[in-house]
C-alpha positions, 0 to 999 in steps of 0.5 A, spaced: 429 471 517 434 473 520 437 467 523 434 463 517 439 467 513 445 467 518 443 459 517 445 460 509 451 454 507 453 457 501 460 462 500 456 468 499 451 466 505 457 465 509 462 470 506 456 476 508 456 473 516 463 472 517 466 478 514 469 484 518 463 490 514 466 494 519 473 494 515 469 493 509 465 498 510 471 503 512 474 502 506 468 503 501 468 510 504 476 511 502 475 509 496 469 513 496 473 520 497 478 517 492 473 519 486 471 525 490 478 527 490 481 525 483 475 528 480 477 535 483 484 534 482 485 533 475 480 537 469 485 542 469 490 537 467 486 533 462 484 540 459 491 542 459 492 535 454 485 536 450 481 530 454 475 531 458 474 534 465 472 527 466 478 523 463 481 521 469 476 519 474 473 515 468 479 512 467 479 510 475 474 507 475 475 502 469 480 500 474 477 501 481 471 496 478 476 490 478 480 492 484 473 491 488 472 485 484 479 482 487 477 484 494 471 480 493 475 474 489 480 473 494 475 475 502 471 468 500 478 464 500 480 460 506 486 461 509 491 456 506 488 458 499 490 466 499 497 462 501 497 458 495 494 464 491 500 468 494 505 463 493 504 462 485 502 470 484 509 471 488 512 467 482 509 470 477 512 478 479 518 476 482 522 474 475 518 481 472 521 484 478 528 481 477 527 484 470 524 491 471 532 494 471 534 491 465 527 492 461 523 498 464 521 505 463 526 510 465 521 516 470 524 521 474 530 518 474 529 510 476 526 504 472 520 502 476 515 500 471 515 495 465 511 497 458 505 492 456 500 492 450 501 499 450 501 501 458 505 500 463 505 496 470 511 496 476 511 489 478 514 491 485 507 494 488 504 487 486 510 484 490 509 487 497 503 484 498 504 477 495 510 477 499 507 479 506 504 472 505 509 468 503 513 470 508 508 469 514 507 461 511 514 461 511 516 464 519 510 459 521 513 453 518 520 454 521 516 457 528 513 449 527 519 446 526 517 441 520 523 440 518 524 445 511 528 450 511 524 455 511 528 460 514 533 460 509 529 461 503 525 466 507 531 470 508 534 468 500 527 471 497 528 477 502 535 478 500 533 478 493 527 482 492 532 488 497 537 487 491 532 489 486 529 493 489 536 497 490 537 496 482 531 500 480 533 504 484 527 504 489 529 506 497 522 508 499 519 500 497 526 496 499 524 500 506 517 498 506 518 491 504 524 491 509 519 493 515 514 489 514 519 483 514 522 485 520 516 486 523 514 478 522 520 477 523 519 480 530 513 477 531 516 470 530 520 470 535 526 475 534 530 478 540 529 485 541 537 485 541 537 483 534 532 487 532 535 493 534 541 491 531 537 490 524 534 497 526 541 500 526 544 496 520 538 499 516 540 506 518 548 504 516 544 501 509 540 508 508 547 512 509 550 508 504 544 509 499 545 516 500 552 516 498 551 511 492 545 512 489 544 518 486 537 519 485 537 517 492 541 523 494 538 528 490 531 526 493 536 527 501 539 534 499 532 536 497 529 535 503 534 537 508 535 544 505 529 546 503 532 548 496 532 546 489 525 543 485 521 542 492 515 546 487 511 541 489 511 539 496 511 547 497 504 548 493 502 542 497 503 546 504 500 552 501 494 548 499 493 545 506 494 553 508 489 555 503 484 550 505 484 551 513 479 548 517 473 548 513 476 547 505 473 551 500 469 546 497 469 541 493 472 543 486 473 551 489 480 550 491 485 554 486 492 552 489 491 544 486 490 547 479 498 548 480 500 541 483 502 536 476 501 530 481 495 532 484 491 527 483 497 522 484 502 522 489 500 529 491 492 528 491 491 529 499 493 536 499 487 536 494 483 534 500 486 538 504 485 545 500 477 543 497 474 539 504 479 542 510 483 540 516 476 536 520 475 532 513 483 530 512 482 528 520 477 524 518 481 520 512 486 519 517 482 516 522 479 510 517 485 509 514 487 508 522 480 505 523 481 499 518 488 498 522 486 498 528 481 493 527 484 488 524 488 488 530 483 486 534 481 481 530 488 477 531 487 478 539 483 471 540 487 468 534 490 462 535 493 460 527 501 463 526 500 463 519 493 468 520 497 472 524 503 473 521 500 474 513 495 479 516 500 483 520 504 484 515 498 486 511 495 491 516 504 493 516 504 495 509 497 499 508 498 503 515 506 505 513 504 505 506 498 511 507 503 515 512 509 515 508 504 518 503 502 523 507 508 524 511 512 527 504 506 531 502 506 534 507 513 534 508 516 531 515 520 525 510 522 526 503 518 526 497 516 519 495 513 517 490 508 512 494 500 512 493 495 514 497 491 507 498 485 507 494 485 515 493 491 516 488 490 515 482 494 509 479 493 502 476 498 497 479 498 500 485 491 500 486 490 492 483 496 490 488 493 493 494 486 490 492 490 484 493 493 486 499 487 488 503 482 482 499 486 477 503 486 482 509 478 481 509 480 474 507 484 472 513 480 475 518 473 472 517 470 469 522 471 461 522 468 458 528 464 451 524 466 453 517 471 449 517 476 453 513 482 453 516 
């Protein structure tokens, strides 16, 4: 029976036998803990607002449910389609993008996020993925020498999502973007002497935003001197205290009744308080898994594109995850990233869904389904 099914020409029959369930199955487990721990985080807030001990986790997965939608859709998609679906995605959020500054909602000091129908999106989660994968076309075209200039319009469309990503203003995503196009950069053929020299631009650009950019400096000045509003990075350090090795258990933990975005930004150190040190390590340890994993599906891979798109992807689901737990624990200045498909949030949690649809997507075995 089982070579019979593993004979199946269908999509479904050939998605099942080609997908990376390993990573697959990693995933599924993150966002697992995801509800596990947005649930504990957040009925003292809902209660606060007059909602239901269950408004936030129903509310997430209402959203969850499309976003493993989108992580099917785009896996059973061959390579030069998730291209062409990044390509016209990408020209869709980019002019919002372009837009956020003038339009958007201002919160805690920056203008990220673009009301609709009565909610609200911010157009630069869903540009970091779509980029990640435009940019590896483009460094494949101009490795492969075909005649279109497509390392000029590679470094334009860089250049110009960087600039408005500064206006909203957006350090921490400019930073990310700006690795995970290095990173292809590198992997496309630049000279480590000119990579180190990008390396230091970008500490000259990070001073510059520290004496330009207010929002930016706050967050600085914070950070280095441990003084002013740090409440919650300091009740997050006490929840990790409080929560020891073990955790006090699901739904025991007190110090995260004290943290505003604990079912947020801030929803690891809920993990940290309830599950303990050994559960916080085994969260880590997926997150590294899929990473790792993906990477050693690129070690036979012989397709530019392939390996470009999924470096970069593997690059902003790995960073994005540190950078999330290094503010919350307080080794970089807070930030206010997602933890991937634990926090809670919509447009974050839809574009990574995107991003790691296409990861599974481009990673697929494809010996003899003539998919490339």
């Amino acid at each position: 029976m089982a070579s019979l099914a593993r004979s199946d020409r269908s999509i479904l029959g050939r998605w099942r036998w080609t997908i990376d369930r390993w990573a697959l199955f990693a995933l599924i487990v993150i966002m697992g803990f995801g509800i596990l721990l947005i649930q504990a985080a957040t009925p003292a807030v809902a209660v606060k607002h007059g909602w239901s001990n269950f408004y936030f986790v129903e509310r997430h997965m209402a959203m969850l449910l499309p976003a493993i939608g989108i992580i099917f859709v785009f896996s059973l998609l061959p390579p030069q389609k998730i291209r062409i679906a990044a390509a016209i995605g990408l020209a869709i959020f980019l002019p919002l993008l372009m837009i956020t500054p003038f339009v958007g909602v201002e919160i805690k000091g920056a203008v990220r996020w673009i009301p609709f129908m009565g909610l609200s999106f911010q157009p630069s989660e869903f540009v970091k993925p779509l980029f990640a994968v435009t940019s590896a076309w483009l460094f494949a075209r101009q490795c492969e020498r075909r005649g279109f200039p497509a390392l000029s319009v590679n470094v334009g469309l860089y250049l110009l999502i960087c600039v408005f990503l500064i206006m909203q203003p957006d350090v921490g995503m400019t930073f990310l973007v700006s690795v995970i196009w290095f990173s292809q950069f590198f992997l496309a053929g630049l000279p480590v002497v000119m990579m180190a020299g990008s390396a230091v631009l970008g500490v000259g650009l990070l001073f510059a935003a520290y004496c330009l950019l207010p929002h930016f400096t706050v967050r600085m000045d914070k950070f280095l001197s441990h003084s002013g509003d740090t409440y919650q990075v300091d009740r997050a350090l006490d929840a990790f205290s409080n929560g020891g090795l073990f955790g006090t258990g699901p739904g025991a933990g007190t110090v995260k009744m004290s943290i505003p975005d604990a079912h947020a930004d801030f929803v690891f150190a809920v993990a940290g308080e309830e599950l303990g040190l050994l559960w916080c390590l085994l969260i880590v340890g997926l997150f590294a898994f899929i990473v790792m994993r993906g990477l050693m599906r690129l070690r036979t891979e012989n397709n530019l594109f392939i390996t470009f798109a999924v470096g970069g992807l593997l690059i902003e689901f790995g960073l994005q995850a540190v950078i999330n737990l290094a503010s919350t624990m307080r080794l970089i200045p807070a930030k206010g990233m997602t933890l991937p498909f634990i926090s809670y949030g919509g447009s974050s949690l839809w574009a990574l869904a995107i991003g790691m649809g296409m990861f599974l997507g481009l990673t697929r075995k494809r010996f003899g389904l003539g998919e490339e």
